[in-house]
C-alpha positions as CSV (number, residue, x, y, z in Angstrom):
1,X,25.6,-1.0,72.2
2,X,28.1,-1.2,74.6
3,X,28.5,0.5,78.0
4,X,32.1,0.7,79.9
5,X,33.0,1.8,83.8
6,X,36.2,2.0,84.7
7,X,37.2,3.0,88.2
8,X,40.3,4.1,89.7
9,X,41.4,4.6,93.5
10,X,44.0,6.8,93.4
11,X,46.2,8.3,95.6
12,X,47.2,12.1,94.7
13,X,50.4,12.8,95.1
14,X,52.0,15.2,97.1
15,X,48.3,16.9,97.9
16,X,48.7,18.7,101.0
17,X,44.6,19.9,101.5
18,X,41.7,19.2,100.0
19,X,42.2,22.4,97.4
20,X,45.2,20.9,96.0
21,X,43.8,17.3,95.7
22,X,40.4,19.1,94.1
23,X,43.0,20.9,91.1
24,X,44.6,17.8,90.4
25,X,41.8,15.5,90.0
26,X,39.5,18.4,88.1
27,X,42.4,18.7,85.8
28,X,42.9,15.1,85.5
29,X,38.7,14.7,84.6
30,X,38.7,17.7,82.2
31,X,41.5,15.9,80.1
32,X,40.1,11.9,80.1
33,X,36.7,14.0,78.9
34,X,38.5,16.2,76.3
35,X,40.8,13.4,75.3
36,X,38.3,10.4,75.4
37,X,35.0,11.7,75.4
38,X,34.3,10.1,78.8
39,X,32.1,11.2,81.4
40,X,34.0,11.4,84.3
41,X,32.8,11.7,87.8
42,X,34.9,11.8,91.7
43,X,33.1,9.4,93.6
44,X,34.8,8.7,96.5
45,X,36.8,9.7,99.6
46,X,35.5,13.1,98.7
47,X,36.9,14.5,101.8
48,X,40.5,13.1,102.1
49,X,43.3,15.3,101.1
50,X,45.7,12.2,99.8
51,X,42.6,9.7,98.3
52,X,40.5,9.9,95.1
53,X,38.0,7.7,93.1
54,X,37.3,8.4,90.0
55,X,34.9,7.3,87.6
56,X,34.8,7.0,83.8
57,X,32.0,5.5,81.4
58,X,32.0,5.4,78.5
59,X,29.5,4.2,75.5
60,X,29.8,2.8,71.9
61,X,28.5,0.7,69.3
62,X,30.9,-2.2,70.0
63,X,32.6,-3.8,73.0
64,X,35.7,-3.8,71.3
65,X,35.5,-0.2,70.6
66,X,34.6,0.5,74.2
67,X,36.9,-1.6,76.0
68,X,39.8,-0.1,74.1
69,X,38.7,3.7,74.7
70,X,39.2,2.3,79.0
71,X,42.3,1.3,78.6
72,X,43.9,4.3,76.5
73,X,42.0,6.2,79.4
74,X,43.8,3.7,81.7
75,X,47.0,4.4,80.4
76,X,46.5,8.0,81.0
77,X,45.7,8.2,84.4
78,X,49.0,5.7,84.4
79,X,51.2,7.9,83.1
80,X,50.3,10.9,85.0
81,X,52.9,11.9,87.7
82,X,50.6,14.0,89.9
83,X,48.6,10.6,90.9
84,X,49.1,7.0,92.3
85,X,46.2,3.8,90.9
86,X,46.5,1.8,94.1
87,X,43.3,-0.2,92.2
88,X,40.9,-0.6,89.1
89,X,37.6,-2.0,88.3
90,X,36.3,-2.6,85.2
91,X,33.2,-3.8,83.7
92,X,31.7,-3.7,80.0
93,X,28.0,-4.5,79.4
């Protein structure tokens, strides 16, 4: 079994208060979970209008299988215009 984090500093884009960085990063969470079966969590800068963490793991039989699921999640967040990765971490165990 393999586990996966992946974790992305973001920087929302064009958020001006905390209700419209909250509708772009639940929308952005609902979609990596409905799209890659990832659980995703906010866990950082929880109070800044312009700055978001999030969190995704995800689980599978094989590394392989996991590490690929993080970066088509990583390419998502990527593409999305409404947000900014100004980092990543990742780690598979």
């Amino acid at each position: 079994m393999a586990i996966g984090v992946l974790v992305w500093d973001l920087e929302v884009i064009g958020a001006r208060s905390l209700k419209d960085k909250r509708s772009v990063i639940k929308s952005l969470r609902d979609r990596l979970h409905e799209r890659f079966q990832v659980a995703v969590a906010e866990t950082d800068h929880l109070d800044l209008w312009q700055r978001a963490e999030l969190t995704a793991c995800a689980v599978s039989a094989a590394r392989v299988q996991t590490e690929k699921v993080l970066q088509h999640a990583d390419e998502f967040v990527a593409a999305d215009p409404r947000v900014r990765i100004m980092g990543t971490y990742r780690a598979c165990y």
